[in-house]
C-alpha positions as CSV (number, residue, x, y, z in Angstrom):
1,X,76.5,102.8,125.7
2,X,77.8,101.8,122.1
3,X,75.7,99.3,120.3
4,X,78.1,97.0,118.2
5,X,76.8,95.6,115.1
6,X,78.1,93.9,111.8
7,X,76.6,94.5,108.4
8,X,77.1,93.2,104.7
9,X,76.4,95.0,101.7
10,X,76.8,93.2,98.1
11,X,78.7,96.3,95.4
12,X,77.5,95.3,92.4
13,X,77.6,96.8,88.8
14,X,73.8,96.5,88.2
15,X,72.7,98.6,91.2
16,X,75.2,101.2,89.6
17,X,77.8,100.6,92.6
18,X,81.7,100.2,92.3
19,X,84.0,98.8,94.5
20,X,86.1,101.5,94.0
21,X,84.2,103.7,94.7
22,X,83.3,101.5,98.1
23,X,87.3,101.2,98.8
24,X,88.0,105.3,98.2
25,X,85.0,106.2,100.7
26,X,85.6,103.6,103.2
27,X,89.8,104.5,102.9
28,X,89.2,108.2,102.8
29,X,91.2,108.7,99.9
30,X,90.7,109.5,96.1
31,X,91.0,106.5,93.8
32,X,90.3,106.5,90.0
33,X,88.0,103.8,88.3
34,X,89.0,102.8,85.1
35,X,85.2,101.4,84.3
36,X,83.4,104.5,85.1
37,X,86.3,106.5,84.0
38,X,85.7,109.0,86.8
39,X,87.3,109.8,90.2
40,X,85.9,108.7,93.3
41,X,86.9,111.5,95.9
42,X,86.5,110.9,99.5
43,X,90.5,112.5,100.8
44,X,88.4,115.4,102.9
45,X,85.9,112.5,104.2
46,X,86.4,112.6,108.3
47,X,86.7,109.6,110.9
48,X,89.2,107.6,109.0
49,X,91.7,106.8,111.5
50,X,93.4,103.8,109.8
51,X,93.2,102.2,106.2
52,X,95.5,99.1,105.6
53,X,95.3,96.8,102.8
54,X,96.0,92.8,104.1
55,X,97.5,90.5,101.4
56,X,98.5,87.0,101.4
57,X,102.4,86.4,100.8
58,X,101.6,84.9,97.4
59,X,99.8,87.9,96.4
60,X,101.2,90.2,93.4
61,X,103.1,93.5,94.8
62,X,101.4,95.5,92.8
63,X,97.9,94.9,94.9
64,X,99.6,97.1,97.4
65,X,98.1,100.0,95.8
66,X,94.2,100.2,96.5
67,X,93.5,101.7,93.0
68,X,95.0,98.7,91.3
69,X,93.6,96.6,94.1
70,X,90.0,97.4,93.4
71,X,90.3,97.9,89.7
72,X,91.4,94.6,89.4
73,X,88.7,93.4,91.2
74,X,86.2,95.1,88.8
75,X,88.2,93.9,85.6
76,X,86.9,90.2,86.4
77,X,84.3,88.7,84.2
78,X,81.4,88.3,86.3
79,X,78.5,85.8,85.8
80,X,75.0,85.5,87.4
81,X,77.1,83.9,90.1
82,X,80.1,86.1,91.1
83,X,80.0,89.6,92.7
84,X,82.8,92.6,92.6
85,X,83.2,92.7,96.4
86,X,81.1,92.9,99.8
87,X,81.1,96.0,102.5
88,X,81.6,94.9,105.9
89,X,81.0,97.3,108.5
């Protein structure tokens, strides 16, 4: 019988995590991070069945894309108080 469960994970510079990377692997696609200057690959990563990104109707078109999505996340200034972005699985 399946055992449903919910977890959070903080993505945070410090513990040498992106959230692009986090937003390429959980998508299954291959996103580019400005910061690290490297690709993150996951396209050949199996049991994605659906990847959508959700915006608000105020939201900027351009947050359509995940790449400029999640880079733009990572572009904030962060303080001791703010974090790039949670995983919730």
């Amino acid at each position: 019988m399946p055992c449903p469960h919910f977890e959070v994970s903080i993505v945070k510079r410090s513990d040498d995590k992106s959230a692009v990377a986090s937003a390429a692997y959980q998508s299954g696609m291959n996103l580019f991070s400005e910061y690290q200057q490297k690709w993150k690959r996951y396209a050949d990563k199996p049991g994605v069945l659906h990847a959508e990104i959700m915006l608000p109707k105020n939201a900027p078109d351009a947050y359509r894309d995940r790449a400029t999505l999640w880079n733009s996340v990572e572009t904030v200034s962060y303080t001791h108080l703010t974090l790039p972005t949670s995983d919730l699985v």
